[in-house]
C-alpha positions in Angstrom: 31.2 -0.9 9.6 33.4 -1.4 6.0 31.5 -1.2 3.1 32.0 -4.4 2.4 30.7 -5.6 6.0 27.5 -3.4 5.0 27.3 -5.0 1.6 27.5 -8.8 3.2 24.7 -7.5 5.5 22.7 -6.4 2.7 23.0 -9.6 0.8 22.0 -11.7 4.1 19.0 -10.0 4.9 17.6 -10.1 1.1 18.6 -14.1 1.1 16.8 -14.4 4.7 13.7 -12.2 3.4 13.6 -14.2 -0.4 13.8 -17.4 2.0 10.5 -16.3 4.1 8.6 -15.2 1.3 9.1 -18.2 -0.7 7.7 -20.4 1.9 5.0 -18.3 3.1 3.9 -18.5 -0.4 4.1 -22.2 -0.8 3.8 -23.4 2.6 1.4 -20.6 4.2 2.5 -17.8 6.5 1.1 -19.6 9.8 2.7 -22.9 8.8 6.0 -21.7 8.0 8.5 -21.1 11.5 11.2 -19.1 11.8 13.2 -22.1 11.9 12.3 -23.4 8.8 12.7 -20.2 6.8 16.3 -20.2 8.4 17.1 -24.3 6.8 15.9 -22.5 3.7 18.0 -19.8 3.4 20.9 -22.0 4.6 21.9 -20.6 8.1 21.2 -21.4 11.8 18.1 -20.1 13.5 20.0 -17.8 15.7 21.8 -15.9 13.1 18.3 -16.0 11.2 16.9 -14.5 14.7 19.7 -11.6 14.0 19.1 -9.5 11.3 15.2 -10.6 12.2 13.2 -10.8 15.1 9.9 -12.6 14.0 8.0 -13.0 10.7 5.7 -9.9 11.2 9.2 -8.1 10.7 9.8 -9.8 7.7 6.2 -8.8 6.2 7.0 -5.5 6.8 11.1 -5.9 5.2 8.8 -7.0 2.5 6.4 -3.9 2.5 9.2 -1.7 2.7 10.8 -3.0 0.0 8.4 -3.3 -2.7 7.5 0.4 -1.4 10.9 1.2 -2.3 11.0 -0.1 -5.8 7.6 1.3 -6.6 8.8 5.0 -5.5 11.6 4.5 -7.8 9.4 3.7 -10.6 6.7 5.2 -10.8 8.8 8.8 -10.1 10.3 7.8 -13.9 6.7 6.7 -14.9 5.2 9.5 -13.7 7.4 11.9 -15.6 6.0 10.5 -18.9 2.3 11.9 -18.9 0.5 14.8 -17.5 -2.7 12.8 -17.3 -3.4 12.2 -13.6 -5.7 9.0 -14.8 -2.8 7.7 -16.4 -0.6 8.3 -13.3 -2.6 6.7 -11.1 -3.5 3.7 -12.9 -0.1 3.3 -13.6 1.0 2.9 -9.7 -1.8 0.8 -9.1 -1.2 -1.8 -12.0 2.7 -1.7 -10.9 1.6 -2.3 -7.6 -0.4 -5.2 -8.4 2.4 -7.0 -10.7 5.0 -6.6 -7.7 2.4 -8.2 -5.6 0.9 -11.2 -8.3 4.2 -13.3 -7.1 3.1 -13.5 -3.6 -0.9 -13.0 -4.0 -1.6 -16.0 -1.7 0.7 -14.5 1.2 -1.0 -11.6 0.2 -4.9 -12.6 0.4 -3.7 -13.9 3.7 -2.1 -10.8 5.1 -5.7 -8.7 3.8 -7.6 -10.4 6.6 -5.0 -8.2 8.6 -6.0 -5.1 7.0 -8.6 -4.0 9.2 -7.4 -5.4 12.7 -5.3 -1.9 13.2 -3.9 -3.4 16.6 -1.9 -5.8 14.3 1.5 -4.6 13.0 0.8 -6.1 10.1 -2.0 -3.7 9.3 -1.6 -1.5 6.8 -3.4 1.2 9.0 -0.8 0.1 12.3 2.0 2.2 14.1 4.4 0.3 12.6 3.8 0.7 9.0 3.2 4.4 9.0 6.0 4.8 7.6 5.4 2.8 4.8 2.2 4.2 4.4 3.1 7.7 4.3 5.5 6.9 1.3 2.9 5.4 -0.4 0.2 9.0 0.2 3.7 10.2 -0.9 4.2 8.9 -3.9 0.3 9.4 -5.0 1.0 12.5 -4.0 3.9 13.1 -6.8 1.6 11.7 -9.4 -0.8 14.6 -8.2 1.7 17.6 -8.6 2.3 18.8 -11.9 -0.6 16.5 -13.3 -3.9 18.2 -15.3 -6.5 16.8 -12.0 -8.9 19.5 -11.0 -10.1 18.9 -7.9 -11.8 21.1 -4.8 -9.2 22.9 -2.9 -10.7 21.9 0.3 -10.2 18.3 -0.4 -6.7 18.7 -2.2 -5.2 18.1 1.5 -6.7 14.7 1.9 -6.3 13.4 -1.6 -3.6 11.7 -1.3 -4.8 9.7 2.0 -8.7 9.1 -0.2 -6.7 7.7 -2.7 -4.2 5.9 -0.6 -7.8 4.6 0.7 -8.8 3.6 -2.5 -5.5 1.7 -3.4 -6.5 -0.5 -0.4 -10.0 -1.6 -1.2 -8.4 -2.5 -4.9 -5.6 -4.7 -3.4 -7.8 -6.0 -1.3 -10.6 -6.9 -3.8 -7.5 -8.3 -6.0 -6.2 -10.5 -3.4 -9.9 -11.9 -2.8 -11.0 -12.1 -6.6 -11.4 -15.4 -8.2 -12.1 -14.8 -11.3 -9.8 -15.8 -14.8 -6.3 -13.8 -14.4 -8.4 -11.2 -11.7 -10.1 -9.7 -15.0 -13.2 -8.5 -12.7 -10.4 -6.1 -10.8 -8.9 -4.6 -14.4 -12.9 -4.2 -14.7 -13.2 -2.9 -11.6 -10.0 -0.1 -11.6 -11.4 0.9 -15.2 -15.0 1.8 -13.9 -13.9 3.2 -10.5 -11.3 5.1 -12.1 -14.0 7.1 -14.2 -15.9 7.6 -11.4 -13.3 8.3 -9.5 -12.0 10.9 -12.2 -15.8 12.0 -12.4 -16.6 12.9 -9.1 -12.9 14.9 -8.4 -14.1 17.5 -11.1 -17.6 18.2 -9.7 -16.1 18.4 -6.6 -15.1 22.3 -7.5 -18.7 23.3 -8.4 -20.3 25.3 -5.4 -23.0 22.9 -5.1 -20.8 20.1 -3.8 -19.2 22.0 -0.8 -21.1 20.3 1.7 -20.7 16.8 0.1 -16.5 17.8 0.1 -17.2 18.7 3.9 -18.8 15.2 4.6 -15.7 13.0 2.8 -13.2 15.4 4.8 -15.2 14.5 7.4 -15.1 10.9 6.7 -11.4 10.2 6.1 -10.9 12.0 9.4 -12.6 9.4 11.5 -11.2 6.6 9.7 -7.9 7.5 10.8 -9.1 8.2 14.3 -8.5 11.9 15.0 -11.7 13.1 14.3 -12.6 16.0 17.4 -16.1 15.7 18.7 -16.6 18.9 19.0 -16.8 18.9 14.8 -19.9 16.4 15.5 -21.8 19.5 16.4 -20.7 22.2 14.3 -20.6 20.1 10.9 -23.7 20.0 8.7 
C-alpha cells in the first residue's frame, strides 16, 4: 500500500470514528446503528462495515486513540516536574478533559466497567492492550519522580493506581454536581491520602498491610493461587 493509499485510509477511519462518536453522544450508544453512523459520515454501510466491524470496535478505536494522545502528552508533561503528585494529577485531569466531550457516552460505557466478559470493559481481553499503556504511562510518571514507596509494592503500583484512575473516571462520569466540582474535590483529598499512605508504606510496621494490598490487586485481576490463601497472614 502507497503512502498515499495509507493516508486515505487513515483519514476514513478518523471520519467513520468522529461520525460514531458524535451520535453516540447525541443520540445514545444503543440507539445509534451502524447504519446510521455510516449516513453520517457520508458513505454506504458496507464500506462503513470495512474499516469497522461493530460499534464495540469503534469504542475501543476510540480508547486507543485517546490512549495515544495522552502518552504523548503527558511523556512532555511529565518531564516538567519531579513531584510524583503533580504527575499524577496531571494525567488524571488530561484524562478527564479528553473525556468531558463525550461524558454521556462515557457514563454509559462505565456500566460496562465491571462486566469483564464485555469487550468493552476496561478489565476485558480486548483492551489489555490499552490498559497496559495506560499502567505504562503511570508507570513513566513514577520513574525519575521524588515517590517513596515500599519496594514490595513498587511492582504493582502502577496496576493500584491504574485502579484508582478507574474509580475516579467512573465517579466523574456518575457525578452530578455543578461542573463535577465534588470529583476536583474528590482527586484533591484522595490524592493526599493517596500520597499519605505510599510513604508509611516503607516503615516496618506496615509490611503486613503492603502484603494484604499485594494480595488484593492479585485477585482482582484473577490470578491469585490458592495456595497463597493458606500461607498469607
Amino acid at each position: 500500500m502507497t503512502e498515499q493509499a495509507t493516508a486515505a485510509k487513515r483519514e476514513t477511519r478518523t471520519r467513520i470514528l468522529d461520525a460514531a462518536l458524535r451520535l453516540f453522544q447525541h443520540n445514545g450508544f444503543e440507539k445509534t446503528t451502524m447504519r446510521h453512523i455510516a449516513k453520517e459520515a457520508g458513505m454506504a454501510v458496507g464500506a462503513a462495515y470495512y474499516y469497522f466491524k461493530s460499534k464495540d470496535e469503534l469504542v475501543l478505536a476510540f480508547y486507543e486513540q485517546t490512549g495515544e494522545e495522552a502518552l504523548r502528552y503527558n511523556l512532555e508533561s511529565i518531564a516538567q516536574s519531579k513531584d510524583f503528585k503533580v504527575r499524577f494529577r496531571a494525567i488524571l485531569t488530561y484524562k478527564l478533559q479528553q473525556l468531558a466531550p463525550y461524558r454521556t457516552l462515557v457514563s454509559v460505557l462505565a456500566r460496562n466497567a465491571a462486566e469483564i466478559g464485555n469487550p468493552l470493559s476496561p478489565f476485558s481481553p480486548q483492551t489489555k492492550t490499552i490498559r497496559e499503556d495506560a499502567m505504562g504511562l503511570i508507570e513513566a510518571a513514577i520513574d525519575g519522580s521524588n515517590l517513596k514507596v515500599a519496594k514490595q509494592l513498587r511492582p504493582v503500583l502502577p496496576k493500584l493506581l491504574w485502579f484508582y484512575q478507574m474509580g475516579i473516571i467512573f465517579f466523574w462520569s456518575q457525578d452530578i454536581s455543578a461542573q463535577q466540582q465534588r470529583t476536583e474535590q474528590l482527586m484533591d483529598h484522595s490524592l493526599t491520602m493517596l500520597m499519605r499512605l505510599m510513604r508509611l508504606s516503607d516503615l516496618p510496621l506496615m509490611s503486613g498491610v503492603n502484603r494484604h494490598v499485594i494480595k488484593l490487586i492479585r485477585l482482582i485481576e484473577g490470578v491469585q493461587s490458592p495456595s497463597n490463601h493458606a500461607t498469607d497472614s
